[in-house]
N, C-alpha and C positions, 0 to 999 in steps of 0.2 A: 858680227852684229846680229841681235835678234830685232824681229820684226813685233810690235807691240801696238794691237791697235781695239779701238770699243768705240761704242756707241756711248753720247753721255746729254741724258734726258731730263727734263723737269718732272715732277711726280705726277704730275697731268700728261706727260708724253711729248711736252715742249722742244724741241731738239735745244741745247744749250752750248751757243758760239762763244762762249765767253773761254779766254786762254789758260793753258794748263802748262803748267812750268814741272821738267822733269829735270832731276840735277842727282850730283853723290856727295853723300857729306860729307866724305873724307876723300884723299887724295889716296888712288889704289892700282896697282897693276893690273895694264886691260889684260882680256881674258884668251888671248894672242901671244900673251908676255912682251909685246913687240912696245907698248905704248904707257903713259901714265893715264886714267882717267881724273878728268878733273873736276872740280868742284863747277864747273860752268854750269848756268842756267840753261837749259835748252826751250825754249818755249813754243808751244803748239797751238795754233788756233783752230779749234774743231770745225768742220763745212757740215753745216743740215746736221752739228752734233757729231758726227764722223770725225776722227781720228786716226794718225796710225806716225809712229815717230819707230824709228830703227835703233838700238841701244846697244851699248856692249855688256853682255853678259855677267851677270854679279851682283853685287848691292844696288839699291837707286832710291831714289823717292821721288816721288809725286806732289805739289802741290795745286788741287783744288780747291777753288773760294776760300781762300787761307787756311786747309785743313791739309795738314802734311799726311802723307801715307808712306810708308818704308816698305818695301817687297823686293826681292830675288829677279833678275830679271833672269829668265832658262836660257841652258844653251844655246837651242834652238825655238824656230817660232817655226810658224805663225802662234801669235799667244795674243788672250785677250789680256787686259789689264785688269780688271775687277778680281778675275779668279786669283792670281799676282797676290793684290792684296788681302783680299779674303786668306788667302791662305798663310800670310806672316800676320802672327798674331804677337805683338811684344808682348813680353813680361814685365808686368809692374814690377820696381826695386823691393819696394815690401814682401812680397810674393818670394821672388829672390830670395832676399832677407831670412824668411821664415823657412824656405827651403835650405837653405844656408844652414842653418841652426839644430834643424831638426836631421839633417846626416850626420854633422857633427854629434848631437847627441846620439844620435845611434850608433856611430864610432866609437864613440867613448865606452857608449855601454857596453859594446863587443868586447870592448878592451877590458874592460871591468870583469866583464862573463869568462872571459879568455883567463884572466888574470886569478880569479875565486875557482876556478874548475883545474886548474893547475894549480892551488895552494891544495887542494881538496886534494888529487892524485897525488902530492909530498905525503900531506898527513897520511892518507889512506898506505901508501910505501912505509912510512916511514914504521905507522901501528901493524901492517903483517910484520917486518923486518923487524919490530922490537918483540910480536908475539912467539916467534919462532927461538927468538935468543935470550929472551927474561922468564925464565923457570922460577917464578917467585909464587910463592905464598901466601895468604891472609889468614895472620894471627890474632889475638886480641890481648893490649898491654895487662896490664894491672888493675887500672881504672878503667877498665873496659872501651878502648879505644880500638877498634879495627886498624890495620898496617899491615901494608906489604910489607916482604923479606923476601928479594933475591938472593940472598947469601945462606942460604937456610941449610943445616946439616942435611943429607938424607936420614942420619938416624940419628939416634940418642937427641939428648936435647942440651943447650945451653943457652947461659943466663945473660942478656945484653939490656942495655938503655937507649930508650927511642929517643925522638931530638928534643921532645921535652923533659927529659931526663928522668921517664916513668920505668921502670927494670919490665923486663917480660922474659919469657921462654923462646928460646929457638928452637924447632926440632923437636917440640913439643905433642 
């Protein structure tokens, strides 16, 4: 059990005796493993605003003048309660939400990136790999169309038909 305790004032410096209910919202293994914690009310009435209730270590909340607080209680104490909750800050669901979305898109875009930079290293293999093995040519048919010819004599020339059935020189 940790020790948790604070002073709790009016904003004039009023000491305020009014009761503070500290409970866990869910049902959860104490921090001993020995026990279950449970949903129970604990309820605290502060003397001259002074406080101090014993908890077991883990999640808790708080309710003051019906305003709930969520905070960690530490392993160990002495501990105030304010710093407690000052320092659990929720995350709104939206916030969430938009944090959710925007990994996701960056996921994806990695994938994406991942994905274009690897077509890029095929093509870029595939044009060394075909510049080393295509010993071709550029001719010009008849009607003066430019065309490759891998199949090209080294010498002498002869007489073929490209695919739109224009004749040209090979070896020309």
């Amino acid at each position: 059990m940790t020790v948790i305790s604070d002073s709790i004032r009016s904003v004039s410096g009023v000491p305020d005796d009014r009761q503070i209910t500290f409970a866990c919202s869910v049902l959860r293994d104490a921090d001993g493993g020995d026990a279950i914690v449970s949903t129970r009310f604990e309820n605290v009435t502060p003397v001259d605003g002074e406080f101090t209730v014993d908890l077991d270590p883990g999640p808790a909340e708080v309710v003051i003048r019906n305003q709930k607080y969520v905070f960690v209680v530490p392993e160990s104490g002495p501990s105030r309660l304010w710093p407690l909750i000052e320092d659990y800050v929720p995350v709104a669901a939206p916030v969430v939400n938009q944090a959710t979305a925007a990994k996701n898109a960056a996921v994806a875009a990695k994938t994406d990136a991942e994905a274009a930079q690897a077509a890029a290293e095929a093509a870029q293999a595939a044009a060394e790999a075909a510049a080393g093995t295509f010993d071709s040519k550029i001719f010009y048919d008849t009607d003066g169309v430019p065309y490759f010819e891998p199949n090209a004599p080294e010498s002498g020339a002869a007489l073929a038909a490209d695919t739109d059935g224009v004749p040209f020189l090979i070896g020309a």
